[in-house]
VEXRO-731864 format. One record per residue (C-alpha): residue in three letters; x, y, z. Coordinates in steps of 0.5 Angstrom, whole numbers, plus 2048, in hexadecimal, padded with zeros to 3 digits. Layout:
<sites>
ALAXYZ ...
</sites>
This chain:
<sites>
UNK8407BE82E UNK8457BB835 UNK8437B983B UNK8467B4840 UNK84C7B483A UNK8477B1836 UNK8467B382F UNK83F7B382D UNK83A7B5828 UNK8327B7826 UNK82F7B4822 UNK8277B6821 UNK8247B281C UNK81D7B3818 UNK8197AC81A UNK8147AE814 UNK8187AA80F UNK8117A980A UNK8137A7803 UNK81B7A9805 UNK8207A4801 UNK8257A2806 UNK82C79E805 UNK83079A809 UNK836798807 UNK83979380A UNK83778C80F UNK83A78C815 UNK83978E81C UNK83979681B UNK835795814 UNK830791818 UNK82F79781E UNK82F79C819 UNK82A798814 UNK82579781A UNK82279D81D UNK82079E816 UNK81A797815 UNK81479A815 UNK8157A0815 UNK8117A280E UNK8187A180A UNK81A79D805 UNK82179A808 UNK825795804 UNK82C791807 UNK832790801 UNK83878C804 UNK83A786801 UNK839783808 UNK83478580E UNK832784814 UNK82C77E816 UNK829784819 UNK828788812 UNK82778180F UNK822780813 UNK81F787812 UNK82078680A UNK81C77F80A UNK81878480E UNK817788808 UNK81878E80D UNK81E790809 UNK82178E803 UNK82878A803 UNK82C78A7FD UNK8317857FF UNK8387877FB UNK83D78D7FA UNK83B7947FA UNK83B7987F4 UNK83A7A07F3 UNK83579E7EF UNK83279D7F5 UNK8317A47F8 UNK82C7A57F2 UNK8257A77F4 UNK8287A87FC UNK8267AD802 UNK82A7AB807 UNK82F7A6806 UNK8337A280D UNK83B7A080B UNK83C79A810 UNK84179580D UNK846793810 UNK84B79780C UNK84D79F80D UNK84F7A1808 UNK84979E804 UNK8447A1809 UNK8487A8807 UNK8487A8800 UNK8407A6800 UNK83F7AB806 UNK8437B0800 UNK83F7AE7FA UNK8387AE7FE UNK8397B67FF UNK83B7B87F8 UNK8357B47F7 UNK8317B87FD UNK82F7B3800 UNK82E7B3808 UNK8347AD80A UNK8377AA811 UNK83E7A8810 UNK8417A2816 UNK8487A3816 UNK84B79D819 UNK84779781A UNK846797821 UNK84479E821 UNK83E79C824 UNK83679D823 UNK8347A481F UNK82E7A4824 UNK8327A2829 UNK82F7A0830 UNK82D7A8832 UNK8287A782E UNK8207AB830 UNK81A7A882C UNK8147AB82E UNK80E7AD828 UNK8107B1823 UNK8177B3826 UNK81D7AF826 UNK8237B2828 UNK82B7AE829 UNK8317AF82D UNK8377AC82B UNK83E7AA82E UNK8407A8828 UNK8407A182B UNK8467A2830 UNK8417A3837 UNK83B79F837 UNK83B7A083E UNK83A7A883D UNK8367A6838 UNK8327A383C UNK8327A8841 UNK8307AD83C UNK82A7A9839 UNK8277A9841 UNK8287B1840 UNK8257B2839 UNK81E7AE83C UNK81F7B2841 UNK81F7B983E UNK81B7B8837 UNK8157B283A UNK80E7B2839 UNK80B7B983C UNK8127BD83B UNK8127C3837 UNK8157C3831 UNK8167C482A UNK8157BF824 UNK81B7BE820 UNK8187BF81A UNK8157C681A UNK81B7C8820 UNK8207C681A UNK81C7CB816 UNK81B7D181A UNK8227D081D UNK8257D1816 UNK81E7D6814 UNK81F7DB819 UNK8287DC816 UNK8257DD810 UNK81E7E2810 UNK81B7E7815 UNK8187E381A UNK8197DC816 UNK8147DD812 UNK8127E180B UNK80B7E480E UNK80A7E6814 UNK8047E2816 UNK8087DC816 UNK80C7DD81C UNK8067DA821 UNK8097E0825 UNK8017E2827 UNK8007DB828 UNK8057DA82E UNK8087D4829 UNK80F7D2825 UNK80C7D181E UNK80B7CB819 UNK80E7CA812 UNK80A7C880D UNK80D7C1808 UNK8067BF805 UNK8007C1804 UNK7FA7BC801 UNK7F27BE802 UNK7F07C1808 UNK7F77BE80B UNK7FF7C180C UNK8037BD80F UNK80A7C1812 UNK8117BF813 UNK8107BB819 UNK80C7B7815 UNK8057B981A UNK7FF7B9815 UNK7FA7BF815 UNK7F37C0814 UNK7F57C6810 UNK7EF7CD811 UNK7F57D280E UNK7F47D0806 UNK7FA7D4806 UNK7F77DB808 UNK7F17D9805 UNK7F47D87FD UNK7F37CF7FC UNK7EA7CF7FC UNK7EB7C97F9 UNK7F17C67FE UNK7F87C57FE UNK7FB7C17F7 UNK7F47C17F3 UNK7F57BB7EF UNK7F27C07E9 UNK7F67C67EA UNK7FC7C17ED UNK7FC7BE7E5 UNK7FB7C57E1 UNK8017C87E5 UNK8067C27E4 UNK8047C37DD UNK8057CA7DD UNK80C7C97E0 UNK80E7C57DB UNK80C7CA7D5 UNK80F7D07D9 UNK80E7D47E0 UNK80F7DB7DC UNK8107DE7D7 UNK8107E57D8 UNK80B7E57D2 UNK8047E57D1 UNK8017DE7D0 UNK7FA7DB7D0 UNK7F97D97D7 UNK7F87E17DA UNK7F27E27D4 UNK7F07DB7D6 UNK7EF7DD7DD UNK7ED7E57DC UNK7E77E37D8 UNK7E67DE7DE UNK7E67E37E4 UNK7E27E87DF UNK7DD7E37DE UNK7DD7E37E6 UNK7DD7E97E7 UNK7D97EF7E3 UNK7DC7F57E6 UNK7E37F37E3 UNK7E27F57DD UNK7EB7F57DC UNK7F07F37E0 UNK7F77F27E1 UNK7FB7EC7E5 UNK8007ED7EA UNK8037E97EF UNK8007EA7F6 UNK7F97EE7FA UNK7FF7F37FB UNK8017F57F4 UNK7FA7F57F2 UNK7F87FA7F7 UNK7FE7FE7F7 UNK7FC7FF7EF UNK7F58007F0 UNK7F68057F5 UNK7FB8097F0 UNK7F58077E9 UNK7F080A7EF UNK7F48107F0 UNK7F68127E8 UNK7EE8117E7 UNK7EC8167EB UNK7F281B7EC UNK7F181A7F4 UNK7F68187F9 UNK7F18157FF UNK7F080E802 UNK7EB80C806 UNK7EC805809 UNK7E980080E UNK7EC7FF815 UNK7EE7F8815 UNK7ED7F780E UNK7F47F480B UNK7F57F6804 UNK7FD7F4804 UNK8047F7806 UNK8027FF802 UNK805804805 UNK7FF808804 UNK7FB802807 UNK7FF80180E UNK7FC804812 UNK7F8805819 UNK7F280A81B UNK7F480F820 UNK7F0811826 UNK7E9813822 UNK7E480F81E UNK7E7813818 UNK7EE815817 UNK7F4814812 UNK7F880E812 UNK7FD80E816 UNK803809815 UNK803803818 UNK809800815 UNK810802816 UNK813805811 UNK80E80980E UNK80D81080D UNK808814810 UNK807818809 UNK806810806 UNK7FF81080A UNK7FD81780B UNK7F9817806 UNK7F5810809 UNK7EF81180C UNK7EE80A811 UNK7E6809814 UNK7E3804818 UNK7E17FE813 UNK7D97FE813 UNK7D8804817 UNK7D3807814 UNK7D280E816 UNK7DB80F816 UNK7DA80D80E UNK7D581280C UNK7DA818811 UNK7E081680D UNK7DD815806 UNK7D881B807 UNK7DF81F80A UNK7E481D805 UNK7E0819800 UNK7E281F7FA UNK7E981D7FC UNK7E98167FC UNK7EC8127F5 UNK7EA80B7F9 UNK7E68077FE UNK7EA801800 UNK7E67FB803 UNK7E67F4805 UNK7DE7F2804 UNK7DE7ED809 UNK7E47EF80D UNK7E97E980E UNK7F17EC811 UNK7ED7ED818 UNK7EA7E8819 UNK7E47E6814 UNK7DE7EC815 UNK7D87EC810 UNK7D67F280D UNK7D07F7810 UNK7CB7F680C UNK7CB7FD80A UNK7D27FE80A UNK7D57FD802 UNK7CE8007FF UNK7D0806804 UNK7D7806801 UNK7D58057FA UNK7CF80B7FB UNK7D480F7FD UNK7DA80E7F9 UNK7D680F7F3 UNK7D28167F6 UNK7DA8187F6 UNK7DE8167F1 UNK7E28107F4 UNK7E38097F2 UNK7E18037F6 UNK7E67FE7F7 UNK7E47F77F9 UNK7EA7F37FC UNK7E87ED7FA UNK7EE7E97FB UNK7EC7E4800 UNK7E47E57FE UNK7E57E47F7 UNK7E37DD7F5 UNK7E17DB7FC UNK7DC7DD7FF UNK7D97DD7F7 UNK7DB7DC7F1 UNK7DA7E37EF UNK7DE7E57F7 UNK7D97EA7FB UNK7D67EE7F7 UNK7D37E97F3 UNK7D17E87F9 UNK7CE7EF7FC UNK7CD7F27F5 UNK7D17F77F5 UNK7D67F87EF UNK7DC7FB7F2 UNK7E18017EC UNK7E77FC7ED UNK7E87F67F1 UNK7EE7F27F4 UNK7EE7EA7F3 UNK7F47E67F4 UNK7F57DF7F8 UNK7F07DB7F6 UNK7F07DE7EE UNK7F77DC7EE UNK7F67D47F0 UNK7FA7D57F6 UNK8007D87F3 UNK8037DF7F4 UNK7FE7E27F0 UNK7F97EA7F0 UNK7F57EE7EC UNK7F17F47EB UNK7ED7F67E7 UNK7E67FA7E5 UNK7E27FE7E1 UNK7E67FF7D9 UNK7E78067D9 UNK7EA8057E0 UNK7EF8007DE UNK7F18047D7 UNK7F58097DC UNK7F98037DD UNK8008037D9 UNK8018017D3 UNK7FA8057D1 UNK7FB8097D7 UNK7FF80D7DC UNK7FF8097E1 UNK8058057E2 UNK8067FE7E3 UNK8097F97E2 UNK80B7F17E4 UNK8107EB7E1 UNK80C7E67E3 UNK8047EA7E4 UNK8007E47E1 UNK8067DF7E0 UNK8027D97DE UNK8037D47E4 UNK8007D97E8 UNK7FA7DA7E2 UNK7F97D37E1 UNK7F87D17E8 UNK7F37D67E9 UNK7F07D47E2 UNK7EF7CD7E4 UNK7ED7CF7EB UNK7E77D27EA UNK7E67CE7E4 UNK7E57C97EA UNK7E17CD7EE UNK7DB7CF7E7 UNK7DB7C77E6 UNK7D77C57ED UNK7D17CA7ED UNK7D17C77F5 UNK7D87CA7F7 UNK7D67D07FB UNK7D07CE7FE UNK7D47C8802 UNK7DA7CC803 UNK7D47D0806 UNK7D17CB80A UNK7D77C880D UNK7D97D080F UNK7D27D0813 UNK7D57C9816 UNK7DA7CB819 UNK7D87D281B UNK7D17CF81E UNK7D67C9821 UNK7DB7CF824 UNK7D67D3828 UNK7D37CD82B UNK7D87CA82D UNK7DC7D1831 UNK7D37D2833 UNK7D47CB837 UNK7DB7CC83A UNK7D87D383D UNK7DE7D6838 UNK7DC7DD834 UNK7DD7DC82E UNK7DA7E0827 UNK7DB7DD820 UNK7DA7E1819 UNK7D97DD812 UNK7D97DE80B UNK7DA7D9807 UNK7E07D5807 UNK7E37D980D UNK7E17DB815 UNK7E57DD81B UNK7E47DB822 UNK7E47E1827 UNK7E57E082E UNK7E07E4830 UNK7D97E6831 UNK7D77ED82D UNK7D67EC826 UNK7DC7EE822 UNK7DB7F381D UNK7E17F881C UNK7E77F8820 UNK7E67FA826 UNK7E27F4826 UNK7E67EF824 UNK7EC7F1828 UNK7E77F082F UNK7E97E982D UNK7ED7E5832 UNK7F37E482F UNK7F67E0834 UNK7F07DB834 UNK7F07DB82C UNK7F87D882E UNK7F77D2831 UNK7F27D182C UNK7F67D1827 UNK7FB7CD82B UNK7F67C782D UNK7F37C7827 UNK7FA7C5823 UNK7FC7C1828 UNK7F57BD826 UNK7F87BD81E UNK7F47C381D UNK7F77C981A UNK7F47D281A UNK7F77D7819 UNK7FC7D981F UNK7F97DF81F UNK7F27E2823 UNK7F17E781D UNK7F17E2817 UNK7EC7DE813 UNK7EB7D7813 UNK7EA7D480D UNK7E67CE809 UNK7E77CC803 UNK7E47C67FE UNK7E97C1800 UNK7E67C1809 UNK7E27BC809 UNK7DC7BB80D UNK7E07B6812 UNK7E57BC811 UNK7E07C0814 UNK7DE7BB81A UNK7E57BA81C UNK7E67C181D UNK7E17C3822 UNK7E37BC826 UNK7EA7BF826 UNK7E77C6828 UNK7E37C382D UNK7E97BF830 UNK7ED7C6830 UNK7E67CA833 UNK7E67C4838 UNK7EE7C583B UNK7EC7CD83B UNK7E67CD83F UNK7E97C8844 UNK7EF7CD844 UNK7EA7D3845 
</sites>
């Protein structure tokens, strides 16, 4: 850009060079500016010029760089992130800023010798964010005025974006709806630019600004065991190595039907898909072939993926057919679904006494997860099973976040009711993209090839997906103790919430299962929507807010579960109530 006549350009740069290789190429002074703002920040910075000057000798000597005092080579670029061409010669620095991008490699070119410094004395530096304005060395007064302007704007106590996730959401949002691929993701219900996830290790993320996390998302409950599992890293760098898909049948998928099987007595056979949405979508078209009847009855609040037949609301009564709550659907997709308050006794029994000879199905979350975490009645599943088998419906549990996690046999090995056709995904996947449905044998022998019903997947069952989750819950059979502690550092965490919220007069109601909660900000029990919807939303936000500025990351909706999982230690677990006490402290103090 021009201002003043004088030509200028931005320069944002990652602070966060941790284990970046960068290359230097020349000595002098330039070389030495470009060379500097780079020591100590985590990368591995090396000087090639025939001769340098006494500050990068000394840096060298040092061993904060490494110096090789010779001409530079192209063999050089090898291996490099980022690449400085800083000679004295600007058709060398040309040719090396040419090789450098055939090669992809991020490069900085100086096109006379006395250009000046990359960084420039515009130059703001403040946390995690470094950002530079430069005159190309023709106005360091300017520049200088312009630094007084950046300190100005961006110092300690501004609003601002990090660089890192702002560079990301700025090319996200030309490329998705709303710059993201789910639309949880978009931090909109929290008020909240969103982060973008580079790594994940344990119980921990870490996101482009380099910022770590206390991790209580587990991707949507799927890592039980955390991020990158050293077991489950190691079988899938193996399986890449064999083959990522075959579009065959292979080893892996009886391997890990045998498991679930094993795990799960009402699947007598099943089919492996790709996702809790394709599995539900099939088993709904399985429920309605079996039966030769068109209706659903579903719970509100209870998320069973993006059917058409499924996305719906309830209309003004407690008993009424679905009306859709998505653009995009026809009314006639979900005329024939029923939608009936979740754990509403006396609202079931009307339905399935009203339209029980009509249903093929009744679809439930056995312990609800998609409004927040909210338990079961005690007799509301054996309500449900009751009535299903007096009408000749089947039973469908979606066990795709309960599955292998509050138990190794999900719910109902839990509860002790055996469900005609289950819904598992996530966890059975190891974390990878990842469905299955499955039941009683005469039930899935309708499925094509033996039977009518079709479907159909290139990659159902593809062995990265089956080998993860073998080794997944091959992990979890071996240590007999995993869910009685993922059981007790749920009651910490829940026990720890509720009193701290009691102490700073904040109301707060907390429902657990094992491995998963959810904080509600209010003081009646949650146990339907109506319920969990009275929760202040604009408390949870600041929540939310305060507990990742304190390195703790839930997910960014009031609506959600939060989930543990092997890798949270307790130390884990003590460091999230002390952020969560911090969070509450600053919002009672703003109440």
């Amino acid at each position: 850009m021009a201002q003043g006549g004088v030509t200028m350009g931005w320069y944002p740069l990652f602070l966060n060079l941790e284990g970046k290789r960068c290359l230097v190429v020349g000595g002098g002074k330039v070389a030495t500016r470009k060379a500097l703002p780079l020591v100590g920040k985590g990368g591995v910075v090396t000087v090639v010029a025939p001769r340098v000057s006494e500050i990068l000798e000394r840096l060298g000597k040092e061993g904060k760089i490494t110096l090789w005092k010779r001409p530079f080579a192209w063999s050089d670029l090898e291996g490099q992130d980022i690449v400085f061409a800083a000679t004295d010669d600007p058709a060398l620095n040309a040719a090396i800023a040419e090789e450098a991008q055939k090669r992809n490699i991020l490069v900085n070119v100086s096109s006379s010798g006395n250009q000046g410094n990359f960084i420039t004395p515009a130059c703001l530096e403040t946390e995690d964010l470094l950002l530079a304005l430069s005159t190309k060395g023709k106005n360091p007064v300017r520049s200088a005025t312009l630094k007084a302007w950046l300190w100005e704007t961006f110092s300690e106590g501004k609003e601002r974006i990090p660089r890192g996730n702002a560079t990301c959401l700025s090319r996200a949002l030309q490329l998705f709806p709303g710059g993201v691929n789910s639309p949880v993701r978009s931090f909109r219900a929290v008020g909240r630019y969103p982060v973008f996830i580079r790594y994940g290790k344990g119980s921990h993320v870490v996101d482009e600004d380099g910022k770590t996390y206390l991790d209580c998302i587990m991707s949507w409950g799927a890592l039980i065991l955390g991020h990158a599992h050293p077991r489950v890293a190691k079988a899938l760098a193996e399986q890449v190595a064999l083959g990522t898909s075959f579009g065959m049948n292979h080893p892996l998928e009886i391997l890990l039907a045998e498991k679930i099987r094993e795990h799960f007595p009402s699947i007598e056979a099943l089919r492996m898909v790709n996702s809790g949405t394709e599995a539900v979508m099939s088993a709904l078209r399985l429920a309605r072939a079996a039966t030769g009847r068109k209706k659903v009855l579903k719970f509100a609040g209870c998320y069973h993926g993006h059917v058409d037949a499924l996305l719906v609301e309830s209309g003004s009564g407690g008993l009424t057919f679905g009306i859709p709550s998505s653009l995009g659907v026809p009314e006639e997709y979900t005329h024939h679904t029923i939608v009936v308050p979740y754990n509403d006794l006396e609202a079931t029994r009307k339905a399935l006494e009203s339209f029980g000879r009509e249903l093929a199905a009744v679809i439930v979350e056995p312990v609800a997860g998609n409004m927040g975490v909210v338990l079961p009645h005690p007799e509301f599943l054996l309500l449900l099973r009751q009535y299903t088998e007096q009408y000749g419906a089947l039973l469908i549990f979606d066990e795709v976040i309960t599955g292998f996690r509050v138990s190794l046999s999900g719910y109902q090995g839990l509860c002790g009711i055996r469900p005609d056709l289950t819904i598992l995904g996530k966890i059975a996947g190891g974390g990878l993209p990842f469905g299955v449905y499955g039941g009683k044998r005469e039930l899935m022998r309708l499925v094509a090839p033996e039977g009518g019903v079709y479907q159909a997947g290139t990659l159902s069952g593809n062995p990265l997906a089956t080998r993860a989750g073998y080794t997944t819950i091959t992990v979890l059979e071996e240590d007999s103790a995993f869910y009685d502690v993922l059981a007790e550092k749920t009651r910490m965490i829940t026990q720890g919430l509720r009193e701290i919220a009691a102490s700073f007069h904040l109301p707060l109601y907390v429902n657990a299962a094992t491995g998963m909660l959810t904080p509600f900000f209010t003081s009646l029990p949650v146990v339907d929507t109506r319920t969990a919807f009275a929760t202040d939303r604009g408390l949870y936000a600041r929540f939310f807010q305060e507990l990742l500025s304190r390195g703790v990351l839930v997910p960014p909706s009031p609506f959600e579960a939060w989930f543990l999982s092997g890798a949270h230690t307790s130390k884990d677990c003590e460091r999230l109530l002390e952020a969560a006490e911090g969070a509450m402290r600053a919002m009672a103090r703003d109440l």
